[in-house]
N, CA, C and O atoms as CSV, one atom per row, in Angstrom:
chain,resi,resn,atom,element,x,y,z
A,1,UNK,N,N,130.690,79.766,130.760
A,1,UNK,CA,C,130.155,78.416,130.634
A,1,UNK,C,C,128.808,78.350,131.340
A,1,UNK,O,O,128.647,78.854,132.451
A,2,UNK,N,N,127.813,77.697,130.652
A,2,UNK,CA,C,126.447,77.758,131.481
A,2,UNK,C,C,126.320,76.358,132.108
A,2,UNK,O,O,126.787,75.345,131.589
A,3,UNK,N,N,125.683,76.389,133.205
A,3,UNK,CA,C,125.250,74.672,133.482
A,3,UNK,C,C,123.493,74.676,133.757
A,3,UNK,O,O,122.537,75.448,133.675
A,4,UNK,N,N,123.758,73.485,134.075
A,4,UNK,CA,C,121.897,73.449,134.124
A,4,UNK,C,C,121.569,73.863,135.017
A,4,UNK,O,O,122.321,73.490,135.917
A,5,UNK,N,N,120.534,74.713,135.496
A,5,UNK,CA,C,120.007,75.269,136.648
A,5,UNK,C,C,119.686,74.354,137.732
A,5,UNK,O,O,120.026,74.636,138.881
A,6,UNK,N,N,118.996,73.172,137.435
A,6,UNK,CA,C,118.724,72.135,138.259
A,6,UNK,C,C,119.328,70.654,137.544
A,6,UNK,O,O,120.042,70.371,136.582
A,7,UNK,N,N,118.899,70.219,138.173
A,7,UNK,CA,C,118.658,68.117,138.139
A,7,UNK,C,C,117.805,67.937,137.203
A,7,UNK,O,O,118.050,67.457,136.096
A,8,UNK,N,N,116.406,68.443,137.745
A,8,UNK,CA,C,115.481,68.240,136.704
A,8,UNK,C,C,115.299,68.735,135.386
A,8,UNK,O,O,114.448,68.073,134.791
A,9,UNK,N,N,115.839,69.757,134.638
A,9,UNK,CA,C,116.406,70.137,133.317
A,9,UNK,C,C,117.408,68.966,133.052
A,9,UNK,O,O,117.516,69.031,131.827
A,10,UNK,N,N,118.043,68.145,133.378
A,10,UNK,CA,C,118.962,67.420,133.277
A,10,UNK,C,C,117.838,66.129,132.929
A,10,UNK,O,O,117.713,65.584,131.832
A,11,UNK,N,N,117.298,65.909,133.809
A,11,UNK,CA,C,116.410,64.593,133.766
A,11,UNK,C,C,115.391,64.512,132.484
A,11,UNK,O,O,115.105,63.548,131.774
A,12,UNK,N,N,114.836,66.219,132.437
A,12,UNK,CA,C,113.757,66.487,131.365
A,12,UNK,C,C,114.282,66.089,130.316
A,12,UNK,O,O,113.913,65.032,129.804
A,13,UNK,N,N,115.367,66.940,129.715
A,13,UNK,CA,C,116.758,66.315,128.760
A,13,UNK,C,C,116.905,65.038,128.402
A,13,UNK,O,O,116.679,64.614,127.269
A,14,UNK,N,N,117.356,64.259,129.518
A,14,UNK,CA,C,117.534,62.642,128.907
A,14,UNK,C,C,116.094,61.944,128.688
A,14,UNK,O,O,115.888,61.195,127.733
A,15,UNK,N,N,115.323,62.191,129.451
A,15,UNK,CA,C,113.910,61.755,129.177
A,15,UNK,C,C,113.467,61.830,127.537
A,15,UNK,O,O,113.208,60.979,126.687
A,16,UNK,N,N,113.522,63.287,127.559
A,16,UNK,CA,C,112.862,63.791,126.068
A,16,UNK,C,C,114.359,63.140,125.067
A,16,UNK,O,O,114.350,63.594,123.923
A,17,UNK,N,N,115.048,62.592,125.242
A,17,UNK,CA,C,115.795,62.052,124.298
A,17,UNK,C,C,116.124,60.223,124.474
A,17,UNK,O,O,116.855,59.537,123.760
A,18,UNK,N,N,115.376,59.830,125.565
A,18,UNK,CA,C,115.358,58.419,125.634
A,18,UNK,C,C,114.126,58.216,124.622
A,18,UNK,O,O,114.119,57.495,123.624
A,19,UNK,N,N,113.026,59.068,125.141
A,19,UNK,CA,C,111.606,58.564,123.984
A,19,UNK,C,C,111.653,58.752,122.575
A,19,UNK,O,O,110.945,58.185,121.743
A,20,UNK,N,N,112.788,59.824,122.320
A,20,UNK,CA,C,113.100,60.105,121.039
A,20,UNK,C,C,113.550,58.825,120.017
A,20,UNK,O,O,113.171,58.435,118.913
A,21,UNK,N,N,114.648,58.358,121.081
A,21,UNK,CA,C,115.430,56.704,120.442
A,21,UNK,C,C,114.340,55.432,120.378
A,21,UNK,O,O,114.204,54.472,119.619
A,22,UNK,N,N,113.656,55.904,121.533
A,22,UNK,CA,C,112.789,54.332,121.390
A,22,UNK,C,C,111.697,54.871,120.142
A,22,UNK,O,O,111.351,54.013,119.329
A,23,UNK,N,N,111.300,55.899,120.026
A,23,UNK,CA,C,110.262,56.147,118.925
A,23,UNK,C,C,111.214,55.945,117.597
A,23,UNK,O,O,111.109,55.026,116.785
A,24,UNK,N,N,112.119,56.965,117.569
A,24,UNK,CA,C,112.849,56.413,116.307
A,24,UNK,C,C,113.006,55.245,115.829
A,24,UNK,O,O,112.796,54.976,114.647
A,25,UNK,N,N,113.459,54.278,116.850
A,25,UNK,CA,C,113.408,52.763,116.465
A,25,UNK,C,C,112.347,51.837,115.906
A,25,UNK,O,O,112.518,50.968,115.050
A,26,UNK,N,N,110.919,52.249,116.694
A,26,UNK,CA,C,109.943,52.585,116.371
A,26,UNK,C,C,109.213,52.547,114.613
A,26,UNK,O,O,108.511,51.796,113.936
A,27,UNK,N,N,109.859,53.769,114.487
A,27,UNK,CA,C,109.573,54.254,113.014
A,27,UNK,C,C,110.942,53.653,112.032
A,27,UNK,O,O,110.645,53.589,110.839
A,28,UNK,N,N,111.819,53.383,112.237
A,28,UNK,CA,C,112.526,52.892,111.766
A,28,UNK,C,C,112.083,51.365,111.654
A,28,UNK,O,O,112.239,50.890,110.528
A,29,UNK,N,N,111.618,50.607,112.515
A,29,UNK,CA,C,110.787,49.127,111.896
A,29,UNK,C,C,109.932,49.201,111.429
A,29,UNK,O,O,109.879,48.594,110.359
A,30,UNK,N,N,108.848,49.868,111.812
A,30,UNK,CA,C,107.591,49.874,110.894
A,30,UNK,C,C,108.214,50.551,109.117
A,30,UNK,O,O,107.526,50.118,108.192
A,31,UNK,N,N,108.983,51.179,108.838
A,31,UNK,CA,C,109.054,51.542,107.226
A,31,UNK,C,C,110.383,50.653,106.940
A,31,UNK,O,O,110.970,50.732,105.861
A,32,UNK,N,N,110.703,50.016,107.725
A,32,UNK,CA,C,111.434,48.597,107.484
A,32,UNK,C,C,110.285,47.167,106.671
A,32,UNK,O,O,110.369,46.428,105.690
A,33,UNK,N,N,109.602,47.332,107.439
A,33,UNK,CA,C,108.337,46.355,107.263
A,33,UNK,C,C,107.514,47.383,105.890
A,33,UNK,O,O,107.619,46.734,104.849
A,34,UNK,N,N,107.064,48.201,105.735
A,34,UNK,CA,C,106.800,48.488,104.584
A,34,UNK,C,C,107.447,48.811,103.899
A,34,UNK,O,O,106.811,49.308,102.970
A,35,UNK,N,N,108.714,48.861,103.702
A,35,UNK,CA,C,109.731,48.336,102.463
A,35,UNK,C,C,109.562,47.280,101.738
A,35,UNK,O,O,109.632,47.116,100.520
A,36,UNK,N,N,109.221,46.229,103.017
A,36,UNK,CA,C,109.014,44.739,102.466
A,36,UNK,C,C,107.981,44.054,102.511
A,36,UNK,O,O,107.960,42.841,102.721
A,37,UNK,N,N,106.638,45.050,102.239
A,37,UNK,CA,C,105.371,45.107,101.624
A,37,UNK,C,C,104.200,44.054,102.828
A,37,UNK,O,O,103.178,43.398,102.624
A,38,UNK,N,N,105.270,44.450,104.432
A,38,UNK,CA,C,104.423,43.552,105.163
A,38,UNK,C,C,103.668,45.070,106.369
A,38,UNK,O,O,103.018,44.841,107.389
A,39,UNK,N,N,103.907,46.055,106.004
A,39,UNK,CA,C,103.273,47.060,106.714
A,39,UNK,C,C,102.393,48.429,105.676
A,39,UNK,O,O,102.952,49.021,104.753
A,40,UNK,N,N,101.114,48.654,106.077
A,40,UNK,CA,C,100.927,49.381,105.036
A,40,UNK,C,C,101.797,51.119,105.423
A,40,UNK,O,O,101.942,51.841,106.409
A,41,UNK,N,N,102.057,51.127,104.447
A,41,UNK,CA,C,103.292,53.033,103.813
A,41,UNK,C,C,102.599,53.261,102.771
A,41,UNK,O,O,101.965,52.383,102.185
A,42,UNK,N,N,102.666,55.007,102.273
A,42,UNK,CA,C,102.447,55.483,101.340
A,42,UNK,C,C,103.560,55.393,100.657
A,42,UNK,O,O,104.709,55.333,101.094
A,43,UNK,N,N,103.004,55.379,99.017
A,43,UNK,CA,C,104.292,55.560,98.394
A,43,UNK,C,C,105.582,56.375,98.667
A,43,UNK,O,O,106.792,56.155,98.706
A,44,UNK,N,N,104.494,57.731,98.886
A,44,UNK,CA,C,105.828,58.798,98.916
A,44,UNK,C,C,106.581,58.669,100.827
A,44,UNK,O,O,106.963,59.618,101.512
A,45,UNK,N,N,106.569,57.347,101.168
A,45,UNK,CA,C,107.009,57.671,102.622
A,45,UNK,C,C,108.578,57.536,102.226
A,45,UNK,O,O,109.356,58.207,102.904
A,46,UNK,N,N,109.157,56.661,101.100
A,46,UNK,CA,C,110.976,56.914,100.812
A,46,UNK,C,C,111.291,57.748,100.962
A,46,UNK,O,O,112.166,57.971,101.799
A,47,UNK,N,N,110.679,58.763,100.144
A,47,UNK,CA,C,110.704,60.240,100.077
A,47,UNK,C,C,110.769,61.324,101.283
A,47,UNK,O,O,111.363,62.402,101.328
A,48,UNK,N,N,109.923,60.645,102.285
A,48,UNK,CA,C,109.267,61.694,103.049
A,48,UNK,C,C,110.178,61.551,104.369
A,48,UNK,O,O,110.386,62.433,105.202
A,49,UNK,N,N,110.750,60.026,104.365
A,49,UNK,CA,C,112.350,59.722,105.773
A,49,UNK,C,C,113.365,60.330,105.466
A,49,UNK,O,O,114.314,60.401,106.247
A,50,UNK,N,N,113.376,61.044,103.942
A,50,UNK,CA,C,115.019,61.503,104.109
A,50,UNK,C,C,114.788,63.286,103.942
A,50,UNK,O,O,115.557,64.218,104.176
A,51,UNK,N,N,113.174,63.242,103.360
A,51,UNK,CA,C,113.225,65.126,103.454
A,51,UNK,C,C,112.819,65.709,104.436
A,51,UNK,O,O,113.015,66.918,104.557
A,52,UNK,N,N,111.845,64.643,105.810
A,52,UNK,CA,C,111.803,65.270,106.855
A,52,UNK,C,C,113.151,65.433,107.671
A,52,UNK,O,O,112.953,66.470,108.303
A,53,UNK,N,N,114.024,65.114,107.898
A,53,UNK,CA,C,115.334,64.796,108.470
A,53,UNK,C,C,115.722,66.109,108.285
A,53,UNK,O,O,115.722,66.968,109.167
A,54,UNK,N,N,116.062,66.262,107.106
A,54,UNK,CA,C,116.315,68.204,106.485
A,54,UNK,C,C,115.419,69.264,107.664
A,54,UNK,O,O,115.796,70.080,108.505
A,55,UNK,N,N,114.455,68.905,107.345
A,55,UNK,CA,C,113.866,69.976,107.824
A,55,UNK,C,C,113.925,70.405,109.533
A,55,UNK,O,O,114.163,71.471,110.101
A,56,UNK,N,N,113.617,69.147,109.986
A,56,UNK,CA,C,113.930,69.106,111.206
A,56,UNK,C,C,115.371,69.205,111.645
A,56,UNK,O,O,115.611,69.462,112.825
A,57,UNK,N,N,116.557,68.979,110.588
A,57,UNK,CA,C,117.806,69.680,111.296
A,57,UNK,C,C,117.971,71.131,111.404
A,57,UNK,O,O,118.663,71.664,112.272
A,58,UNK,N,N,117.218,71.848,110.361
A,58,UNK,CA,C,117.236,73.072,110.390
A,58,UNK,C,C,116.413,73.915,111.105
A,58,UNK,O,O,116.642,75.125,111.096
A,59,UNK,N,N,115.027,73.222,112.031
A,59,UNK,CA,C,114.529,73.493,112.936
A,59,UNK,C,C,115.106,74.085,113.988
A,59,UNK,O,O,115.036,75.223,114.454
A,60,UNK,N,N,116.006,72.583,114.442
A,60,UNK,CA,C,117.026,72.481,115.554
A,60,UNK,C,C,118.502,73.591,115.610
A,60,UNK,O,O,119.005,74.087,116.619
A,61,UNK,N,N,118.855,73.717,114.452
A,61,UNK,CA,C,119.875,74.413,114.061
A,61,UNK,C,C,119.404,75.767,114.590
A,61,UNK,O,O,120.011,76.424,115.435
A,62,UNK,N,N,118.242,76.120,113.994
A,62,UNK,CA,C,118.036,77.631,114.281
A,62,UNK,C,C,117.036,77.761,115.625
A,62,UNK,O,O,116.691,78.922,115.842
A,63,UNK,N,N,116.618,76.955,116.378
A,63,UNK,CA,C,116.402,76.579,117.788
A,63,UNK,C,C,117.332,76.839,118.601
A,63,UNK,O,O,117.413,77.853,119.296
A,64,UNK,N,N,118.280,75.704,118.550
A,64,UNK,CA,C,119.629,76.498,119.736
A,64,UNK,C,C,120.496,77.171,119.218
A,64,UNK,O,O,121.532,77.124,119.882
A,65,UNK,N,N,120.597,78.027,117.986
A,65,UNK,CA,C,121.171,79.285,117.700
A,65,UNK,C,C,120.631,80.218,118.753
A,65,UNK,O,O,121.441,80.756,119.508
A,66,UNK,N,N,118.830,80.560,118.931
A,66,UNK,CA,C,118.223,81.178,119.363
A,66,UNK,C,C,118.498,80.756,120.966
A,66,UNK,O,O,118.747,81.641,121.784
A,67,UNK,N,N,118.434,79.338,121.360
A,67,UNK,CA,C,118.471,79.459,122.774
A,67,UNK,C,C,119.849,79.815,123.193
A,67,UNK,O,O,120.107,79.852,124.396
A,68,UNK,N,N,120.701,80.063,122.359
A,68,UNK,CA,C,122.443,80.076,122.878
A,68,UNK,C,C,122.317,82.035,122.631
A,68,UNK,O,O,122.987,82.816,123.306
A,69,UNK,N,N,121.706,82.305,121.960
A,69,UNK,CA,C,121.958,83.660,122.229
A,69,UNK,C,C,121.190,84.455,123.178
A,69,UNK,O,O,121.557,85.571,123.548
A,70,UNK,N,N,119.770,83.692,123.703
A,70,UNK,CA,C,119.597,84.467,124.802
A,70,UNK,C,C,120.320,83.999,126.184
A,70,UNK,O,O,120.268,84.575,127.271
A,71,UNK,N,N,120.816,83.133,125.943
A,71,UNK,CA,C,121.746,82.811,127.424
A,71,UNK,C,C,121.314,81.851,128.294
A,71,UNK,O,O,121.675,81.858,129.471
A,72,UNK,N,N,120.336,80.754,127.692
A,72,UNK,CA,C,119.754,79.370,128.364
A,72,UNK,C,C,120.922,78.710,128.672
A,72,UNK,O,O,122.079,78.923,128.308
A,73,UNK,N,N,120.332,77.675,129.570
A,73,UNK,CA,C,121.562,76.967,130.217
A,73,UNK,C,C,122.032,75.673,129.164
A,73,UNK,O,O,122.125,75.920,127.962
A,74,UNK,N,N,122.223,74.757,129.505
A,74,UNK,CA,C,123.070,73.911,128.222
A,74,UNK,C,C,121.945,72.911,128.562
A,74,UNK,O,O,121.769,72.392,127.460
A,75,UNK,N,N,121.525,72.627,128.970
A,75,UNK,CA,C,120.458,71.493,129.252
A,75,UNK,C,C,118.734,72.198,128.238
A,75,UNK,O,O,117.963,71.509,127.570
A,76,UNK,N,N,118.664,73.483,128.464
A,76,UNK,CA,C,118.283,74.050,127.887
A,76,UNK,C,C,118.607,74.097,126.143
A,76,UNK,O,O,117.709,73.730,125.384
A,77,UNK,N,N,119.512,74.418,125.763
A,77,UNK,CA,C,120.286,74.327,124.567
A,77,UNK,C,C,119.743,72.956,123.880
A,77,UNK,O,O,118.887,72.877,122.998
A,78,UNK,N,N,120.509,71.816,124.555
A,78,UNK,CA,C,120.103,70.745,124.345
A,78,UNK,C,C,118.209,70.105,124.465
A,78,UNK,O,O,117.817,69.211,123.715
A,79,UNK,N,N,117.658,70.499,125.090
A,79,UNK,CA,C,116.184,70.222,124.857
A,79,UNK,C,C,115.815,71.210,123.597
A,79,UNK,O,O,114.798,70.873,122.991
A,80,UNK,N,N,116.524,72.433,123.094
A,80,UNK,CA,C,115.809,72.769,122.101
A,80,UNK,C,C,116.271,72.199,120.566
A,80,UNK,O,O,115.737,72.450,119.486
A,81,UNK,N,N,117.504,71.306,120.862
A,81,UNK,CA,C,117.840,70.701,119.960
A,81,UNK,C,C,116.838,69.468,119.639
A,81,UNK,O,O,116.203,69.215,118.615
A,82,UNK,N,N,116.907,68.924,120.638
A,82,UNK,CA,C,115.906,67.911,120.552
A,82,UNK,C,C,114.405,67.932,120.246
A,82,UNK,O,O,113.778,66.925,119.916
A,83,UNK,N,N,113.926,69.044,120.368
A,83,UNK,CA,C,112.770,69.204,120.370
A,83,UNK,C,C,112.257,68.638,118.912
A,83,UNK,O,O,111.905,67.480,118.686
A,84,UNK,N,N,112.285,69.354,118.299
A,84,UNK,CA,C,112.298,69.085,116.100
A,84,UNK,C,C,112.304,67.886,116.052
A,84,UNK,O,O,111.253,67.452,115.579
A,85,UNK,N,N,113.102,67.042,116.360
A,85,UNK,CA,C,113.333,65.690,115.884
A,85,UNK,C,C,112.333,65.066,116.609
A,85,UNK,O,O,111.532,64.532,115.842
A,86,UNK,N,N,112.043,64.911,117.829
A,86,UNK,CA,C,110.811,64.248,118.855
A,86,UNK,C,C,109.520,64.647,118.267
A,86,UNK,O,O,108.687,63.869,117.803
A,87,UNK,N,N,109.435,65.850,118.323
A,87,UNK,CA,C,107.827,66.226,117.060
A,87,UNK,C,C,107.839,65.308,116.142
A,87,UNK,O,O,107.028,64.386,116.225
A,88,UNK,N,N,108.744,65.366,115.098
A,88,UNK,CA,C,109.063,64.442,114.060
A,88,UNK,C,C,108.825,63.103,114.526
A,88,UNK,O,O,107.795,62.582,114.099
A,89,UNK,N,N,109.371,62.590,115.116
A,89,UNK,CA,C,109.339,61.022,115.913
A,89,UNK,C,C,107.717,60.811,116.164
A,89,UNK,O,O,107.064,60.050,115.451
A,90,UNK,N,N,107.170,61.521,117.189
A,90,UNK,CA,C,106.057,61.554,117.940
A,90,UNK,C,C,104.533,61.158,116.699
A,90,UNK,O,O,103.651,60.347,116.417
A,91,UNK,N,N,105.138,62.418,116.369
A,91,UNK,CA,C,103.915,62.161,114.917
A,91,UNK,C,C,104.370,60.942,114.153
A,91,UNK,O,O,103.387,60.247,113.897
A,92,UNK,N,N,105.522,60.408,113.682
A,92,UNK,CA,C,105.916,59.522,112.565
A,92,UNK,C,C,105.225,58.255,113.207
A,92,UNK,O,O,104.653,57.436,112.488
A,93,UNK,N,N,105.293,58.114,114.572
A,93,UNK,CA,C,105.037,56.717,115.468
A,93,UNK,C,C,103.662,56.930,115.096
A,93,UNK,O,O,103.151,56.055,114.397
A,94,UNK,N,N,102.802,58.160,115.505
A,94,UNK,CA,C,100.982,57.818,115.542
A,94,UNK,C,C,100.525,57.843,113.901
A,94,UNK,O,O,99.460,57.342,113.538
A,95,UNK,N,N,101.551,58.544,112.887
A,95,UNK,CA,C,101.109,58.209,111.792
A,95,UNK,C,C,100.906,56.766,111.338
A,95,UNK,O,O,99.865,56.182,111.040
A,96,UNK,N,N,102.439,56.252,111.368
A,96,UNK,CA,C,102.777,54.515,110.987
A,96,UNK,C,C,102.181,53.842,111.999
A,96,UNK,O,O,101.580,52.817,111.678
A,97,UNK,N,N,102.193,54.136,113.063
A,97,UNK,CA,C,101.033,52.379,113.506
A,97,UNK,C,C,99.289,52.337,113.282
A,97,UNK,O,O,98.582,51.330,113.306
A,98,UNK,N,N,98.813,53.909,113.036
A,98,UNK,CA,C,97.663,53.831,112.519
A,98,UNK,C,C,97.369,52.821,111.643
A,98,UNK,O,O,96.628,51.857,111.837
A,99,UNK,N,N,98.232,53.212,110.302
A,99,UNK,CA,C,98.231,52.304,109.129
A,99,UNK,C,C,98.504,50.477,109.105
A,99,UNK,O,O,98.234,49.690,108.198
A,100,UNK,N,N,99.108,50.217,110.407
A,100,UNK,CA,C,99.045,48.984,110.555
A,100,UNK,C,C,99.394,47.869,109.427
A,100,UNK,O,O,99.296,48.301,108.278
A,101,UNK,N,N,99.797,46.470,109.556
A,101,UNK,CA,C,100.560,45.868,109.210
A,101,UNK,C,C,99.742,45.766,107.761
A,101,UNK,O,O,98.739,46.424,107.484
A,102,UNK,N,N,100.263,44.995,107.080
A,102,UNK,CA,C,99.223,44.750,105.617
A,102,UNK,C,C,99.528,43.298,105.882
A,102,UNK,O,O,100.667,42.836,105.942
A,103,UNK,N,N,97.903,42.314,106.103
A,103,UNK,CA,C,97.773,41.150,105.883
A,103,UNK,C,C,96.958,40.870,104.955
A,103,UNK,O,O,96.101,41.533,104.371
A,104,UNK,N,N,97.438,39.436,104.849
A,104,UNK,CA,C,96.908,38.734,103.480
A,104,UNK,C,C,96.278,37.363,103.884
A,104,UNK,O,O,96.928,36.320,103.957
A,105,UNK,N,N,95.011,37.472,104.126
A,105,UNK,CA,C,95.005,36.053,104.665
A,105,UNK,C,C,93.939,35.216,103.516
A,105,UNK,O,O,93.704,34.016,103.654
């Protein structure tokens, strides 16, 4: 059984997965709002929330395959799971608020 070497692998961990949720949420309202033609989205963004998801599970998948076979600790494991999806997040947030709301005045 591995544990985390320190506290702070522990802390890094929930950190990098608290910003993950608040960004997700994030990106999850803004293509809420351009669903309903009050944020500007590209067409192909329907498209692009359910095929990035794919990709980035299989990031992660073969991420902590790799960190579990060289023998990282589980806090470890877990930040490389997370990693894929937070890229994903990180960029999705500076893409969609660039584009900003669509007004009509």
């Amino acid at each position: 059984m591995f544990y985390p070497k320190t506290s702070a692998d522990i802390f890094k961990t929930s950190y990098q997965l608290m910003a993950m949720a608040v960004e997700a949420q994030a990106v999850i309202w803004m293509r809420l709002w351009g669903m309903a033609g009050a944020w500007n989205v590209t067409p192909s963004e329907n498209h692009r929330m359910v095929s990035e998801k794919i990709a980035a599970a299989m990031q992660a998948q073969t991420a902590v395959a790799m960190a579990m076979m060289s023998g990282k600790p589980t806090a470890k494991v877990a930040a490389a799971a997370i990693r894929p999806y937070r890229r994903k997040t990180s960029s999705n947030v500076s893409r969609l608020s660039k584009r900003g709301p669509h007004l009509k005045i």
